[in-house]
N, C-alpha and C positions, 0 to 999 in steps of 0.2 A: 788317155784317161780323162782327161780336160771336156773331147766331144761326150764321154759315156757319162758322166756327171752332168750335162748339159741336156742331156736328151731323156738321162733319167728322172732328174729335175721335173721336165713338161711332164713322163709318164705319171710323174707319181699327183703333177695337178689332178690330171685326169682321173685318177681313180678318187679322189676327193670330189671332182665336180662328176665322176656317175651316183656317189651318194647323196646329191645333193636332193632330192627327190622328197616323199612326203615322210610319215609321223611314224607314233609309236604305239606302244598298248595302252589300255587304260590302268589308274590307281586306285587305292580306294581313297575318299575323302575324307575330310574330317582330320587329318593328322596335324600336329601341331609341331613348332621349330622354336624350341627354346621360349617363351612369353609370345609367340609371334603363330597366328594361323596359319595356314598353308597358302592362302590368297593374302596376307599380311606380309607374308617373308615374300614371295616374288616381286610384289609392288617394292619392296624394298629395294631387292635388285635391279629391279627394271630404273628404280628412280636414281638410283645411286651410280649408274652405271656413266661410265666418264665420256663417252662419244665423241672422241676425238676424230675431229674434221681430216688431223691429217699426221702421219706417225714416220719419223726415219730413223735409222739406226745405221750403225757399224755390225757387219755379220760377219761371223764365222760358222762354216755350215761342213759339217760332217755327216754321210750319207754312207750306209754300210747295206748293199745290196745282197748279202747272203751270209753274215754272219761272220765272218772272216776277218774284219776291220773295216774301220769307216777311210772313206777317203775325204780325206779336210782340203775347202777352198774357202777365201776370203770373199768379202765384198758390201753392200748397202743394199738393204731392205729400207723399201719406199710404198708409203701410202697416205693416196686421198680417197675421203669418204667417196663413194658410189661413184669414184672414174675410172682408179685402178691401181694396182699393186705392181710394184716393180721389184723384182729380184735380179740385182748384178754383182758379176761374177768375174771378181778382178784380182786377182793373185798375185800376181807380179808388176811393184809400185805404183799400186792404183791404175793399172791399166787394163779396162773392161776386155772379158777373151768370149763372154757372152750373158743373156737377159734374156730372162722373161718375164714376157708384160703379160699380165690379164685384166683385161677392162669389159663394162656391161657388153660390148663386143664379140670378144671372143680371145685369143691365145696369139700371144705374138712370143717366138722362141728365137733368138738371132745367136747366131753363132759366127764372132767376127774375126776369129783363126781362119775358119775355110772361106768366110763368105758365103754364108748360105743362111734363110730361115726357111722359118715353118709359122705357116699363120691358120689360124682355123675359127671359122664364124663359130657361137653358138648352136644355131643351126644345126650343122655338120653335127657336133658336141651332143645336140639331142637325139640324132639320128644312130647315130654310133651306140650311143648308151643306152638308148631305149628308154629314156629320163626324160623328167622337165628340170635343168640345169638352172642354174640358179647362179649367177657373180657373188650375189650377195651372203649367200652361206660361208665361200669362201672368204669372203672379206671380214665375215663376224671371226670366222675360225683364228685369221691374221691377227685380229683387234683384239683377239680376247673374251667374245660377246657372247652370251646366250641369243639363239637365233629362233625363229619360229617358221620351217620353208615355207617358201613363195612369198613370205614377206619383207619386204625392206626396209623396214623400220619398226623396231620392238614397242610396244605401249601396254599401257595398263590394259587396257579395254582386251589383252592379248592375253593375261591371268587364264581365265578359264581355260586355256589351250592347256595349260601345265599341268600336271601333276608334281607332288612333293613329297619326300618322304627323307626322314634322320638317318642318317649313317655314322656313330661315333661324332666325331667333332665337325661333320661335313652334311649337306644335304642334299641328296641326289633330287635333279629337278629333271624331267622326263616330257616330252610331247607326247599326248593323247591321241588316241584318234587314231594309230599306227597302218599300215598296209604294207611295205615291200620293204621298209626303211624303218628305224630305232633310233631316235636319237636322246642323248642322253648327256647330264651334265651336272659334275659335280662340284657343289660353290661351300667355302668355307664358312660358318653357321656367326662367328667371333668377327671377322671382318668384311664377309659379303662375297670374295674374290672368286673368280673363275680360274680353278684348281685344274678342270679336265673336260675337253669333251667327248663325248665318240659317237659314230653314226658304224652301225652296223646293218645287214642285209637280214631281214627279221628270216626266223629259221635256218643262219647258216653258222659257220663261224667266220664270214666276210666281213669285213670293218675296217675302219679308220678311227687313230685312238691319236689323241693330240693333247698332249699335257704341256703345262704352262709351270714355270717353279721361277726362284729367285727375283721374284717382282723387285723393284724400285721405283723411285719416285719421279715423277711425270706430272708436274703441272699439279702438283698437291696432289695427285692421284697414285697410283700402283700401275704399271705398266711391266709384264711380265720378262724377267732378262735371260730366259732360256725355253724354248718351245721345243717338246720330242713329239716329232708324227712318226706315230708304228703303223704298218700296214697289215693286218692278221689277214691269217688263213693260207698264204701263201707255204708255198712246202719250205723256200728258205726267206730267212727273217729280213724284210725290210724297215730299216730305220733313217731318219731321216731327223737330224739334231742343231737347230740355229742356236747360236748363241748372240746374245745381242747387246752392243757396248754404245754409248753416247748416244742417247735416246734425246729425241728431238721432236717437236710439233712445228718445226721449218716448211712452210708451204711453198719459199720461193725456190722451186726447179719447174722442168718440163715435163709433164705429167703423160705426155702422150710422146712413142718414138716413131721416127724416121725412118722406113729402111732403105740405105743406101741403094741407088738404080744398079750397080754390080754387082749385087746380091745377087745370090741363084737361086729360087724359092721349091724347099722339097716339098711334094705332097707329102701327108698326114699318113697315107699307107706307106711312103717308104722310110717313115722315120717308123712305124710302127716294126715294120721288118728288122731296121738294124735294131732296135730294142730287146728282141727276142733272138738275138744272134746268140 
């Protein structure tokens, strides 16, 4: 069970970095957020937004591949801005059974039960998906960030990319300009917060839907303490549920892994085969 959580894990990056691609439809203008214009309320977010250099926590991750029950595993969710995100997966007394790393690079998956990874350039990642992939979509999605693709750093000068529009007590904020990809994101109108976001496959019901709840405090900021990624469209339901405890801005670990020389390295096709077992 430990390998199929491990290998589900990378799949389910995967389908987050084939959405990682370009925009969405257009809005109309001119709408207004509470006292605030529509290019008044994004500057606000964009300005208010925390950009933390670097984020760790205590995880507990629960992952329910057809609707039946999630299967829960422990471990530490690690990040530094634009090097890489680490997810490890240690269950029993802190002892790592497997990680995966994603950096500008590409996908490092290590599994240190059998002794074996799986490493995949970008490259590969574009080729496969028929995408321009993107680390940094992922990274905002981690962080909590409204993202603009192919960009690596949010700015004002980036406002006109948005559109905006009220929803109840929230305001859905959307990329313009869309073709293959939707993305979409909705911020609380009272405190600014990144509530949800989702990248859909424009005309399907394809998506990725990743919501953020139980924020706390991080550095006089809000740092979210439970993130649910659902995968739509699929015929049975994937969910994918961190929970996250002792929230830290700790830079000092090892931001890049090592894989031991006795590792056995499986190609990306045969980890794709046992996926679909």
């Amino acid at each position: 069970m430990m390998k199929r959580v491990c290998f589900y894990l990378f799949s389910a990056l995967l389908i987050v970095f084939i959405s990682s691609c370009s925009s969405t439809r257009n809005m109309k203008k001119g709408v207004s957020i509470g006292n605030l214009s529509e290019a008044e309320y994004m500057e606000e977010l964009i300005n208010r937004s925390p950009a933390w250099d670097a984020v760790t926590a205590k995880m507990s991750l629960a992952v329910d591949l057809n609707g039946k029950g999630p299967t829960k595993v422990s471990g530490t969710l690690r990040m530094k801005r634009d090097e890489v995100i680490q997810l490890s997966i240690a269950p029993f007394l802190g002892i790592e059974v497997a990680r995966a790393e994603i950096s500008p690079d590409g996908v490092l998956v290590m599994d240190r039960m059998n002794k074996r990874y799986v490493q995949v350039p970008f490259d590969e990642l574009k080729n496969l998906a028929k995408a321009d992939l993107d680390f940094h979509t992922l990274q905002a999605l981690f962080l909590n960030e409204i993202f603009l693709p192919g960009k690596k750093t949010l700015t004002v000068r980036d406002i006109s990319s948005f559109a905006v529009r009220p929803e109840n007590e929230n305001a859905v904020v959307e990329v313009k300009n869309g073709k293959r990809f939707a993305y979409r994101f909705r911020t609380g109108t009272s405190d600014g917060l990144l509530k949800e976001s989702h990248i859909g496959l424009s005309g399907t019901r394809y998506g990725v839907n990743w919501r953020y709840d139980k924020f706390r405090p991080l550095e006089q900021k809000q740092f979210p303490g439970t993130m649910t990624v659902s995968f739509e469209g699929a015929a049975k339901p994937v969910t994918a549920v961190f929970e996250l405890s002792r929230l830290s801005t700790n830079k000092d670990w090892e931001a890049h892994t090592e894989v031991p020389g006795k590792y056995e390295k499986i190609e990306l096709q045969d980890l794709l085969k046992q996926l679909i077992k």
